[in-house]
C-alpha positions, 0 to 999 in steps of 0.5 A: 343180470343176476337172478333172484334168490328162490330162498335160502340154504344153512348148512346145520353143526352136522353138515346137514343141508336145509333149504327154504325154498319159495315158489310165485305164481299168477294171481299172487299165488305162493309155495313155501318147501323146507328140503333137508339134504344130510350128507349122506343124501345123494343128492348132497353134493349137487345141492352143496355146488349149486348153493356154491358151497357153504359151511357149518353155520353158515346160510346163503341165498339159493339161486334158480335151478336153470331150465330143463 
């Protein structure tokens, strides 16, 4: 079975990375995050694997992170 999808990724002209993430919890609490991963973030090419990688112009759906 497939996750959800915590949000979505797009892949901005400059390779910018942006994620718009959501969060649930009980009681129908809710968290909306916008990250912003440029090239030169250390963390770019996680994301970039994570998401599965993506284009300029392009957006995909964000899968889960797995458990720690």
């Amino acid at each position: 079975m497939t996750a959800p999808s915590i949000g979505s990724a797009h892949m901005l002209p400059d390779g910018t990375i942006e994620l718009m993430l959501r969060a649930e919890g009980p009681g129908g609490m809710r968290g909306d995050a916008k990250f912003s991963y440029p090239p030169s973030d250390p963390q770019y090419q996680m994301v970039l694997k994570h998401v599965g990688g993506l284009e300029p112009g392009a957006t995909k759906p964000v899968p889960p992170w797995p458990e720690k």
